[in-house]
C-alpha positions, -999 to +999 in steps of 0.1 A: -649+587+676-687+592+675-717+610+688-751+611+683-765+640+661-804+644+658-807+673+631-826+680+595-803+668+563-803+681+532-798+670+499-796+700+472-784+693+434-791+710+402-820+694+380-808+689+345-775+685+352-763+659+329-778+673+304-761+701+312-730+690+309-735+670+278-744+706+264-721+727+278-690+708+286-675+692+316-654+726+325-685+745+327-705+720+340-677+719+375-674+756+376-714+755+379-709+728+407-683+747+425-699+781+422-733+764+436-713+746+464-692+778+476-727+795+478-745+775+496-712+768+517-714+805+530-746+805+540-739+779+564-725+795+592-760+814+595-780+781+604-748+766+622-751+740+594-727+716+580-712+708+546-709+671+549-701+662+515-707+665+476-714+637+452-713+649+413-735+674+418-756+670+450-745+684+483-755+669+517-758+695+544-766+689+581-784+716+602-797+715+638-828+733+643-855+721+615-867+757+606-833+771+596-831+740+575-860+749+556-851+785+556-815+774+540-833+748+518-855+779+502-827+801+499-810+775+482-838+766+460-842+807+450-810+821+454-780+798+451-778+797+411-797+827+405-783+841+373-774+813+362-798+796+334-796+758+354-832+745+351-839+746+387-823+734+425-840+706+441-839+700+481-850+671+504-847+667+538-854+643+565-851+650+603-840+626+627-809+613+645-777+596+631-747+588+644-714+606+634-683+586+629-651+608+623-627+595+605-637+557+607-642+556+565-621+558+540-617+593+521-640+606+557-671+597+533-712+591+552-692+605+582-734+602+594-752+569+591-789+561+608-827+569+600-825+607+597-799+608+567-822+582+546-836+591+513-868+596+523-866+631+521-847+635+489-876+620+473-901+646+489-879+672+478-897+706+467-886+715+430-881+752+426-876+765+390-850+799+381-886+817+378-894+809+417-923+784+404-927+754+425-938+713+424-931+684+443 
């Protein structure tokens, strides 16, 4: 089964994060990942975004309307590991359309494929540091 889905994507992960875990340990290091994930997971239902999968420590989210995806990306960016001492969140996005394909792949994985999940806007991303500073 697929549709077509024209929507913002993001891409959030924690900067630092290998270093990270060569510091603190792998156990801390996936309780980070799965504190920053359920986080960000309930905030979703606000934005009628998506969780549409994690890879180490990124998360790709889908939501419709462009403005709550920059509203979730700088709520992410500020809130989602705040007391926590990770160096900062990073977020990218990219709008566009892709197609979904449910259940088609094995382990359900890029369940969304075309131009508006590229990488283009993971490498735009905004870096916000714990402090609320910003850069590109």
């Amino acid at each position: 089964m697929s549709r077509d889905a024209e929507a913002t994507f993001l891409f959030a992960d924690i900067a630092g994060f290998t270093a990270l875990t060569e510091a603190h340990g792998d156990e801390q290091a996936v309780q980070l990942v799965e504190e920053f994930a359920n986080a960000v997971q309930a905030e979703l239902p606000g934005v009628n975004g998506e969780y549409v999968k994690t890879v180490g420590d990124a998360l790709m989210l889908r939501v419709p309307d462009p403005a709550d995806a920059v509203r979730l990306a700088m709520w992410i960016t500020r809130n989602a590991l705040s007391g926590h001492h990770a160096p900062s969140v990073r977020v990218g996005g990219n709008y566009g359309s892709a197609v979904e394909r449910s259940g088609r792949l094995p382990r359900n994985d890029d369940q969304y494929r075309g131009a508006g999940v590229g990488a283009r806007g993971w490498r735009r991303g905004t870096r916000h540091r714990a402090d609320g500073s910003a850069r590109a």
